[in-house]
Phi, psi and omega in degrees: 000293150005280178304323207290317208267347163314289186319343208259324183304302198289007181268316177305329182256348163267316164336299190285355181248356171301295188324298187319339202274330195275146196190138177196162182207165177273141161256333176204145352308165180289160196237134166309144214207147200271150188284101177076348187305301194317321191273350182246036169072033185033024158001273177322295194324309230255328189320176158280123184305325202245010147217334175249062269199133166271142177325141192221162176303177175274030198226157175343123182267010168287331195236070188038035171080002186258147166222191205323131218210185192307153164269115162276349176274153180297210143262124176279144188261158169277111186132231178280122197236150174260148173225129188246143193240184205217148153212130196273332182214116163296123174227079158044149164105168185263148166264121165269161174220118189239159168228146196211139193227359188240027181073030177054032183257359181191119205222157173270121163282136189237349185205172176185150169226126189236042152216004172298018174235026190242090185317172165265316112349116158342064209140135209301345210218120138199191181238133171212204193192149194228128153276150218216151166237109191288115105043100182271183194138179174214105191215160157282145172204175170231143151247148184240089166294135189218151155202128179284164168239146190249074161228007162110026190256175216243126351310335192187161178347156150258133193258093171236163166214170156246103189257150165225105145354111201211152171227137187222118166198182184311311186263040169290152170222155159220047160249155193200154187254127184311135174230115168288125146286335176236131178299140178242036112235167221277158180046019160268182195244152162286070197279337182312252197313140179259344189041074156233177343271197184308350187290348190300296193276012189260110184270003158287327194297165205290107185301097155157006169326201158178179184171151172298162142264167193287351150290059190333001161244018175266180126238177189240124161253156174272112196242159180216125153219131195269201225262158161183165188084247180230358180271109158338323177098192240091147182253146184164147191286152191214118169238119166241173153292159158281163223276153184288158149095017167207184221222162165317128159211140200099164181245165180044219210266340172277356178311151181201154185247144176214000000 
C-alpha cells in the first residue's frame, strides 16, 4: 500500500511542476511589456493569465492586463507578415494571431497553428513561427499571440498570450530578423539580448529615455506603468531590436536606431 500511495504522491508533483512550467511570448512584433519584468526572465511575460499570472495592473486580460503603451515595432505594411513566437515547455494545444483595429473592443483571427505546442524536436523548448496576413490600409492595431495549452490542467488549460501596439500603412516594411527572447533548449542562456549596458538594470530611469546596447543592433527605452490592480506600479528599462537593416545611434538618453 505504501510504494503505491509514494508513486502516486510523486506523480501528483510532477504533474503540478509540469503545469507550472509552460510557459510562452510572442517574440516578434515587439510586445508589450511589464516595467523591469525583461531583467526578471519575463517572469510576467511568459505567465498564464488564467491560472499562475503574478500580481498585474487592471486592464484587459486577453492581452496578459497590460495596456496600451508605446509602439516598439517598426511600421508595418499591409500583407504578408511572419509573426514569431518563442515557447519554453510545449504542453500540446494551438496558437492563433488575431488583430484588433477598434481599441481591442474586437478581434480577427488572421492566422493560426493548432499543432504549435506540439515540438517538431525532441525535447521541452523551441521556437516557430505563423504566417500571417496584415489588412491593408494605414491604421493603428494591436496584434495578439495567444497559446492554449492541452495538458489537463485544472480548472482549466493553461492560456498565454502576447500583444504588441503596431502602425500600418504603405511605406511600412515587414522584414525583420528572428531574436529568441527566451532560451530554447535546457540549460542555454539568453544570449540574443546582451542587457547592456549597466544602466540596464537601473529601475529609477526616465520613461521615454532611450540608450544604446553594447549590440548595436538592439536599443534600450525606458518604460512606466502606473500602479492599479494588484501591480505596484514602476519603472525599468525594455531592449528590442532595431527596425531591420539599422542600428543604434547616439549617445545618453537620445539614442535612436537608424
Amino acid at each position: 500500500m505504501y510504494p503505491s500511495l509514494a508513486i502516486l504522491l510523486l506523480m501528483a508533483l510532477s504533474t503540478t511542476t509540469h503545469l507550472a512550467n509552460a510557459h510562452g511570448i510572442m517574440a516578434f512584433p515587439i510586445i508589450r511589456m511589464l516595467p523591469q519584468d525583461q531583467q526578471n526572465g519575463y517572469t510576467y511575460a511568459k505567465g498564464a493569465t488564467n491560472v499562475n499570472l503574478p500580481p498585474h495592473p487592471n486592464f484587459d486580460k486577453l492581452c496578459n492586463y497590460l495596456p496600451p503603451g508605446p509602439v516598439f515595432t517598426q511600421t508595418l505594411k499591409g500583407g504578408p507578415l511572419i509573426v514569431d513566437w518563442t515557447i519554453s515547455a510545449f504542453h500540446r494545444g494551438g496558437c492563433t494571431v488575431s488583430i484588433s483595429r477598434d481599441q481591442q473592443k474586437s478581434w480577427e483571427i488572421i492566422g493560426s497553428n493548432a499543432t504549435c505546442g506540439i515540438p517538431t524536436t525532441p525535447g521541452m523548448k523551441g521556437t516557430g513561427q505563423i504566417p500571417v496576413t496584415l489588412p491593408q490600409g494605414n491604421y493603428s492595431a494591436v496584434l495578439r499571440w495567444s497559446y492554449v495549452a492541452d495538458n489537463g490542467g485544472q480548472p482549466e488549460n493553461e492560456a498565454f498570450s502576447s500583444c504588441a501596439d503596431i502602425v500600418v500603412n504603405d511605406s511600412g516594411s515587414n522584414k525583420h530578423v528572428f531574436y529568441d527572447v527566451l532560451p530554447t533548449s535546457a540549460g542555454a542562456s539568453d544570449s540574443a539580448l546582451p542587457k547592456t549596458p549597466w544602466q540596464y538594470f537601473d529601475s529609477s530611469c526616465k520613461p521615454g529615455a532611450f540608450q544604446c546596447s553594447s549590440k548595436s543592433v538592439f536599443i534600450n527605452q525606458c518604460i512606466s506603468l502606473a500602479a492599479s490592480g494588484t501591480y505596484n506600479g514602476g519603472s525599468g528599462w525594455y531592449q528590442y531590436a532595431c527596425p531591420f537593416n539599422t542600428t543604434c545611434q547616439g549617445t545618453g538618453p537620445n539614442a535612436y536606431c537608424k
